[in-house]
N, C-alpha and C positions, 0 to 999 in steps of 0.2 A: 675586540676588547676596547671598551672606550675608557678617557683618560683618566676618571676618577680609580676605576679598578687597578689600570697601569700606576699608578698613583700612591694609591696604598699597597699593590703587590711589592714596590722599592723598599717600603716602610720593611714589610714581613722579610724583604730578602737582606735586608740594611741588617736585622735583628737577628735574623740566622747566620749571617756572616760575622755578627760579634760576639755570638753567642759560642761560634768554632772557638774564635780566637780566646773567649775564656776556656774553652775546655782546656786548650792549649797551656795554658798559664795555670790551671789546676794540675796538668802533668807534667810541665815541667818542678811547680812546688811539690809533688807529690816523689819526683827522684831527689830530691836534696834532704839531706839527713841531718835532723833536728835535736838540740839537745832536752827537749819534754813535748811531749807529746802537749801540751797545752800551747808552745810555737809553733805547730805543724798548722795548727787551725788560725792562729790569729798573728799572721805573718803579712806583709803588705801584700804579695801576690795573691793569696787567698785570699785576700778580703776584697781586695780592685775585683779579681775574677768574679765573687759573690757579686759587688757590686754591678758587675756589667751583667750578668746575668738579670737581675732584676730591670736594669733598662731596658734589653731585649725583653721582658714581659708587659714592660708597657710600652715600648713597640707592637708587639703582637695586640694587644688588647685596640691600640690604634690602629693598625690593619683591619681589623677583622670587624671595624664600622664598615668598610668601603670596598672587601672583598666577600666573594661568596665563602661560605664554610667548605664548600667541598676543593676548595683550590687552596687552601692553608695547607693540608696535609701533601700536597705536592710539592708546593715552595719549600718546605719546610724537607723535604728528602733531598734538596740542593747540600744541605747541611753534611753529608754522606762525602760529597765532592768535597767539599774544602778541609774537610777533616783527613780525608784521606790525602792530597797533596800537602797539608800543614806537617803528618804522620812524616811523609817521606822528605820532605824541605826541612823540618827541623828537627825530626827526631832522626834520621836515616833508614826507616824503615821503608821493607823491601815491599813492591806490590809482586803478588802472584797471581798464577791467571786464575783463582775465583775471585780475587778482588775485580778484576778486570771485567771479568763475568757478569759480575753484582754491578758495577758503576753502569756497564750497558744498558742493566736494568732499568733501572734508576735513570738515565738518559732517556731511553726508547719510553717508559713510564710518562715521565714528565713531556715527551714528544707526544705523545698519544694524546694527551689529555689536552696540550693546545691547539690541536688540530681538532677534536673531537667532542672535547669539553665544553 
């Protein structure tokens, strides 16, 4: 892999790493009980989370100068992993062995694809 590629692959893993952490911030606004449905939507978490969502889009859109198309959709299953440790670190939720299953996947996946790819 030469450096332009490793380069912008940081860009697309920067973007999917902040893009977890707004999910995160969508569910945690989404347990907190609102008095009108018109502050569920336009409350400062939900609007940061939108916002950071749209920076991770132009992150992607910067990535995907300087990477190939078929290697986005692999960085981009990284996204699986940190949502599932954000799940268990801040929300308490349990892993069972099909999550565990599924993350191998997703590992060996992404394994494959740099050796092979």
């Amino acid at each position: 892999m030469n450096s332009k590629v490793l380069f912008y692959s940081c860009f697309l893993l920067i973007g999917i790493f902040i893009s977890a952490v707004s999910q995160v911030m969508l569910k945690k606004a989404a347990l907190k009980k609102y008095d009108s449905p018109i502050k569920e939507y336009l409350n400062p978490l939900v609007i940061s989370a939108y916002g950071l969502f749209f920076f991770t889009t132009v992150l992607s859109i910067l990535a995907y100068k300087g990477i190939p198309l078929s290697m986005g959709p692999i960085l981009e299953a990284t996204s699986y992993i940190y949502v599932t440790i954000f799940g268990v670190k801040i929300f308490g939720e349990k892993i069972n062995k099909q999550k565990i299953i599924a993350l191998l996947f997703i590992f060996a996946g992404i394994f494959v694809y740099s050796l092979l790819g």
